[in-house]
C-alpha positions in Angstrom: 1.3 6.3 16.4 0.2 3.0 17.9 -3.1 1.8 16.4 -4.4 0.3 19.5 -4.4 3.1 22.2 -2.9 2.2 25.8 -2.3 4.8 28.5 0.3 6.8 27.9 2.3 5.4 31.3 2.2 2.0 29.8 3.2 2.5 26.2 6.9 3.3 28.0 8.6 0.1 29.2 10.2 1.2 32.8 14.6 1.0 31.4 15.0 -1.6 34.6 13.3 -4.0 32.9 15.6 -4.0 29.8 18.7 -6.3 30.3 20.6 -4.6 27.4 23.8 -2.4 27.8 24.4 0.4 25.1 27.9 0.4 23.4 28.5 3.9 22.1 25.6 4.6 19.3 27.9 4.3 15.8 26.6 6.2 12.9 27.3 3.6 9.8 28.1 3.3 6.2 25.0 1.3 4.1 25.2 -2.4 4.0 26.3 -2.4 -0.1 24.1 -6.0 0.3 20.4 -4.2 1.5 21.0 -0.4 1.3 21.3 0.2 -2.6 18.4 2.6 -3.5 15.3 1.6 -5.7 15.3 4.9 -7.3 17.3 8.1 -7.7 16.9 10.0 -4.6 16.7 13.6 -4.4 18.9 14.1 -1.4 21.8 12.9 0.1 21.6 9.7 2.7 21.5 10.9 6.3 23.8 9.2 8.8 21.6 6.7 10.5 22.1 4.6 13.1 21.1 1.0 12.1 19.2 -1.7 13.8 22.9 -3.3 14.8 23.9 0.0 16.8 20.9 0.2 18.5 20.8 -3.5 19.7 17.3 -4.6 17.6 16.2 -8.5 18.8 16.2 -10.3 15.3 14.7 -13.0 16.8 11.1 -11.0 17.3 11.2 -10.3 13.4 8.6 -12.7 12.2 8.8 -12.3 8.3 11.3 -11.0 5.6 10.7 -7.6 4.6 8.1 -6.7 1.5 9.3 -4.0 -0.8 6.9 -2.2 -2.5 8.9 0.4 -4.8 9.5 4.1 -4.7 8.3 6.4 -2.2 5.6 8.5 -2.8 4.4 10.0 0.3 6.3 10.6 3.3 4.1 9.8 6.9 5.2 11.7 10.2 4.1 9.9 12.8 4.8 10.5 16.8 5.7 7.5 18.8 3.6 8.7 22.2 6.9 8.8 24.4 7.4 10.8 27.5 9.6 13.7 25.6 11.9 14.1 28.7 14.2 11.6 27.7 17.6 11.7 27.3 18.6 11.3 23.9 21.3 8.0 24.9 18.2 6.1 26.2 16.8 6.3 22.5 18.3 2.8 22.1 16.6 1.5 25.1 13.2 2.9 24.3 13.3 1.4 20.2 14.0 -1.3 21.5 10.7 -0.8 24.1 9.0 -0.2 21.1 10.0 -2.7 19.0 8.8 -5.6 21.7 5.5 -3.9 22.1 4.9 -3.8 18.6 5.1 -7.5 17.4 4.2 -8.7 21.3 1.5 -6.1 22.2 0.4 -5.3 18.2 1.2 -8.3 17.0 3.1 -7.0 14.0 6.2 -8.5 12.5 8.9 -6.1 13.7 8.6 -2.4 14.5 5.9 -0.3 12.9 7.6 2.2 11.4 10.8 2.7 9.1 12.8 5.0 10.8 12.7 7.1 14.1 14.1 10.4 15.0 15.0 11.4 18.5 14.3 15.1 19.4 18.2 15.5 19.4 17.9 15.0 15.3 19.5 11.7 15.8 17.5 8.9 13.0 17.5 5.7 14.0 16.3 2.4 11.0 13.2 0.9 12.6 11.8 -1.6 10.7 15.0 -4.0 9.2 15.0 -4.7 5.6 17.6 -2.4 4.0 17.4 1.6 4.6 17.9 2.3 0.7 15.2 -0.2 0.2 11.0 1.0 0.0 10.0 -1.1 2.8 6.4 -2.0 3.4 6.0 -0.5 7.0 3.0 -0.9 9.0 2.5 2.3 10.4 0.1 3.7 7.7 -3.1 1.3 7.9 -4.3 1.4 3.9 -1.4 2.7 2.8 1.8 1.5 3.9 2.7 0.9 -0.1 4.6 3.5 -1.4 5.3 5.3 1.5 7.7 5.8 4.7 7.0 5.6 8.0 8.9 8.7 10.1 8.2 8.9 13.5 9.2 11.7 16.1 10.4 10.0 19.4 8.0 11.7 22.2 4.5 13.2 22.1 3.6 16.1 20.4 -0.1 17.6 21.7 -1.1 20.7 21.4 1.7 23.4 23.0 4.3 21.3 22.9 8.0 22.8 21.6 9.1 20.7 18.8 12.9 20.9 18.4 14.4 21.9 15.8 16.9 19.1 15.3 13.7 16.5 15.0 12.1 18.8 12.7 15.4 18.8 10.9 16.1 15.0 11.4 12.5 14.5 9.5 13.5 16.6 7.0 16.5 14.7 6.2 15.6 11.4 6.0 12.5 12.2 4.1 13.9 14.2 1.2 16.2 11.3 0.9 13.6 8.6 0.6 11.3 10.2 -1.4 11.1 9.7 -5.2 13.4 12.4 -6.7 10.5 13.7 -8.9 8.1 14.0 -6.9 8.2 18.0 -5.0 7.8 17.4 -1.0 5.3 20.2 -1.8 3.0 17.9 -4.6 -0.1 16.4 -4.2 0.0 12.4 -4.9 -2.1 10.1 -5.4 -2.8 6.9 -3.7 -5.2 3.9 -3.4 -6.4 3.0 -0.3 -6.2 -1.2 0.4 -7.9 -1.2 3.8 -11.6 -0.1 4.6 -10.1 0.6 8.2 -8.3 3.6 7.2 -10.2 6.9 6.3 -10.7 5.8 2.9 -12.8 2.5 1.4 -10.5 0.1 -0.3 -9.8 0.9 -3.8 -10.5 4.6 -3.4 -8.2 7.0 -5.0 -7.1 9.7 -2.3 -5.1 12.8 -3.0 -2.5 13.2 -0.4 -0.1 15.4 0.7 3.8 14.1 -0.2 4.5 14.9 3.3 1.2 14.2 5.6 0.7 13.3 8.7 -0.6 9.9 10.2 -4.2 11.4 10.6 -4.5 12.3 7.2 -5.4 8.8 6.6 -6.6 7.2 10.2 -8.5 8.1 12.7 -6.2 9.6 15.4 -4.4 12.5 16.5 -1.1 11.4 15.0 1.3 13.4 15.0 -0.3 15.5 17.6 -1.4 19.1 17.3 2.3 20.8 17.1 4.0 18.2 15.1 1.4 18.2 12.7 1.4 22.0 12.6 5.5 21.9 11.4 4.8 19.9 8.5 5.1 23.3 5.9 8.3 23.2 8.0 9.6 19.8 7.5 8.6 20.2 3.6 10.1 23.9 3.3 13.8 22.3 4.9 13.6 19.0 2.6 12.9 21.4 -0.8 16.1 23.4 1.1 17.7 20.1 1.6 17.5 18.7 -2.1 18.1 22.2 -4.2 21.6 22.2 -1.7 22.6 19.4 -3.8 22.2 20.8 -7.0 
């Protein structure tokens, strides 16, 4: 979720203000170039629909992209969208996002790694190759290691989380993660920022699968996303024994 709370209205850029036109979201083969895998993954690629299909501005990325090596722990985040969207104005809204993050945050280029729409649909956030372990900045302390996933909406407490994001999650993440390590394990991990939960250079045992507020103070991925995570790691142990 975004580090620096704003009220929930603004975090939504109104659609007039976006000059873009969608062409039909394509779901696309990896770039052989950026999307060949640092490790063996345990689960098949998902179709994704790349920064190109979803019309990302280039020119707001500020730096190349950091790799940082095999994933080790998974992070669902929620993005803290309206959820009654329609799932073709996912485009529009990343693209929301993705201004806010490096104009409002003052990140270079959108938080987290990938995004999934509550219609199961996973979108590539932050650009530097999908197959690639790219340092996001969606896990403050430990964006090493790790993937950002983020729901697209706001998951409080009460709120119906679809099965196709919980599916969507599921996917992406079995993929990503290192094909040794269970989505069920325990990992460990060094914190490298005082500002998380953790001092810097503490070792913290974490979840494969966890959610944001594991390892920051917020509510991240709210209440009843939060509450599917033995679901999201149950469907990616599914996911990767379907492959065998």
């Amino acid at each position: 979720m975004w580090l620096r709370r704003t009220a929930l209205g603004a975090m939504v850029v109104p659609l007039t203000l976006l000059v873009f036109r969608d062409a039909p979201v394509r779901l696309v083969a990896p770039d052989p170039a950026m999307a060949k895998p640092e490790t063996e993954s345990g689960a098949p690629r998902p179709p994704i629909v790349s920064r190109a299909a979803w019309h990302a501005d280039e020119g707001l990325v500020k730096e190349k992209a950091v790799y940082t090596g095999g994933v080790k722990v998974v992070f669902v985040h929620h993005t803290g969208h309206t959820n009654r969207y329609a799932c073709a104005d996912a485009p529009k809204m990343l693209r929301a996002m993705e201004a806010q993050h490096v104009k409002g945050e003052g990140w270079d280029d959108i938080g987290y790694n990938f995004v999934v729409d509550r219609c199961g649909t996973i979108y590539e956030g932050r650009a530097g190759g999908v197959g690639r372990t790219v340092r996001g900045a969606h896990a403050t302390g430990f964006n090493a290691h790790s993937v950002g996933v983020a729901a697209l909406g706001t998951f409080g407490p009460g709120v119906a989380v679809p099965k196709a994001l919980i599916e969507g999650i599921a996917k992406v993440g079995a993929w990503k993660l290192r094909r040794e390590i269970d989505p069920r394990d325990i990992v460990r991990m060094v914190s490298t920022n005082g500002d998380s939960l953790y001092e810097r250079g503490e070792v913290v045992r974490l979840q494969a699968v966890s959610g944001h507020r594991d390892t920051y103070r917020t509510d991240c991925p709210g209440e009843a996303l939060y509450a599917q995570l033995p679901a999201i790691r149950a469907e990616m142990v599914r996911l990767r024994a379907a492959r065998h």
